[in-house]
C-alpha positions as CSV (number, residue, x, y, z in Angstrom):
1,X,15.9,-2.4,-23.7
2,X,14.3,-4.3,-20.8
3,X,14.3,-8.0,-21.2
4,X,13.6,-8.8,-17.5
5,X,9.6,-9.5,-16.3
6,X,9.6,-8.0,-12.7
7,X,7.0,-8.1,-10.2
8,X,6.1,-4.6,-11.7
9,X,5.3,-5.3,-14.9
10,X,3.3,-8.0,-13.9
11,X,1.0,-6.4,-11.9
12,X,0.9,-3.6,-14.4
13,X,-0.5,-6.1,-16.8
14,X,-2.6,-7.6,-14.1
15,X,-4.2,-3.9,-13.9
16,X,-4.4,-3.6,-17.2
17,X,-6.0,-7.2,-18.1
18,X,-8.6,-7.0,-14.7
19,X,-9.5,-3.7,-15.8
20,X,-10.4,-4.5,-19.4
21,X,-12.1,-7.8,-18.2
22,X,-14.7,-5.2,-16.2
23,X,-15.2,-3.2,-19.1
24,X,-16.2,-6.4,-21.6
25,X,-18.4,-7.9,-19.1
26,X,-20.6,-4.2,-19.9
27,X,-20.3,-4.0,-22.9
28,X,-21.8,-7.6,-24.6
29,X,-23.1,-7.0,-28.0
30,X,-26.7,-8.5,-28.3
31,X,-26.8,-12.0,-29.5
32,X,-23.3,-12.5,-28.3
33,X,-23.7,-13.7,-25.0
34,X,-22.9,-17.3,-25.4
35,X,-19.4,-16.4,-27.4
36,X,-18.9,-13.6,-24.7
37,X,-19.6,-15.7,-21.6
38,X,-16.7,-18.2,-23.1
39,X,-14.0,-15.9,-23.6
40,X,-14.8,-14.2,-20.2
41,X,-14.3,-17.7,-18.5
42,X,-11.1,-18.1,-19.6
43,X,-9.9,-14.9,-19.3
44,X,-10.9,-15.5,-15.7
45,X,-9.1,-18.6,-15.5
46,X,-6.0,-17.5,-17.0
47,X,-6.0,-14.2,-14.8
48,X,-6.4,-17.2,-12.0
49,X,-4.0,-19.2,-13.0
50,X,-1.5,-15.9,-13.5
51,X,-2.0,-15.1,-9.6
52,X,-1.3,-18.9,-9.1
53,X,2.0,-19.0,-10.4
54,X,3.2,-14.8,-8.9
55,X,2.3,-17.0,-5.9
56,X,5.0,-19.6,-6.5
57,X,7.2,-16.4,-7.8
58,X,6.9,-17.9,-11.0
59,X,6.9,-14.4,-13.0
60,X,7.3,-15.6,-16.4
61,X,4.3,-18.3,-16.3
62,X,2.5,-15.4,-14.6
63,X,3.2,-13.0,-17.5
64,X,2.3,-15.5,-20.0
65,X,-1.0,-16.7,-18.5
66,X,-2.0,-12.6,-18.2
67,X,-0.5,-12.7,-22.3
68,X,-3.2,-15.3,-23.2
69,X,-5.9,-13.8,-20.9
70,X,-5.9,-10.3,-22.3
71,X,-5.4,-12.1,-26.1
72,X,-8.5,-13.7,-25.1
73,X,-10.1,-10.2,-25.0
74,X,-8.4,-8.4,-27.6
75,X,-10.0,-11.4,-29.7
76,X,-13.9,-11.4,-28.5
77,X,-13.0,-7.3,-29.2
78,X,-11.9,-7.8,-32.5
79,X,-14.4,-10.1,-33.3
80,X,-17.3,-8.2,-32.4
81,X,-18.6,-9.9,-29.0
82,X,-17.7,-7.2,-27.1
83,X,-18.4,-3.2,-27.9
84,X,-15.7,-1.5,-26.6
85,X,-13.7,1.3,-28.3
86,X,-10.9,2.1,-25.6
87,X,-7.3,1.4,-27.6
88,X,-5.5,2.1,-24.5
89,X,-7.2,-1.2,-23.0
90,X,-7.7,-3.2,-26.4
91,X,-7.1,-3.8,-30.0
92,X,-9.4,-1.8,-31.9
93,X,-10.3,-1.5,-35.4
């Protein structure tokens, strides 16, 4: 069991979250715009915030902030903002 956040795992999730941010801002569903252009602005901001605080070497408020960005876009996924279909990147039905 791992129970530790290393520098590692943060900037695996910081691949992972970065990359799935480029994929939603293709793939806006019509009509959606307004809804998608929130959730990516605060995805961007907590991805900003997450390379703030791996600055300070403040790991765990890293992790968390990259937590909430990429919950961001698992929730404009789920919701139908965004059409994207990759479960290795999101939460798809």
């Amino acid at each position: 069991m791992q129970n530790e956040i290393t520098l590692e795992k943060v900037e695996k999730y910081f691949n992972l979250t970065e990359t799935a941010l480029v994929e939603v801002k293709e793939k806006i569903i019509p009509g959606m715009e307004t809804d998608a252009h929130e959730i990516i602005e605060m995805v961007t901001n907590y991805i900003s915030d997450a390379h703030h605080f791996e600055e300070k070497e403040d790991l765990i408020n890293a992790f968390a902030a990259l937590n909430y960005a990429h919950g961001w876009l698992d929730s404009g996924v789920r919701l139908g903002i965004f059409d994207v279909h990759d479960d290795k990147l999101f939460t798809v039905k």
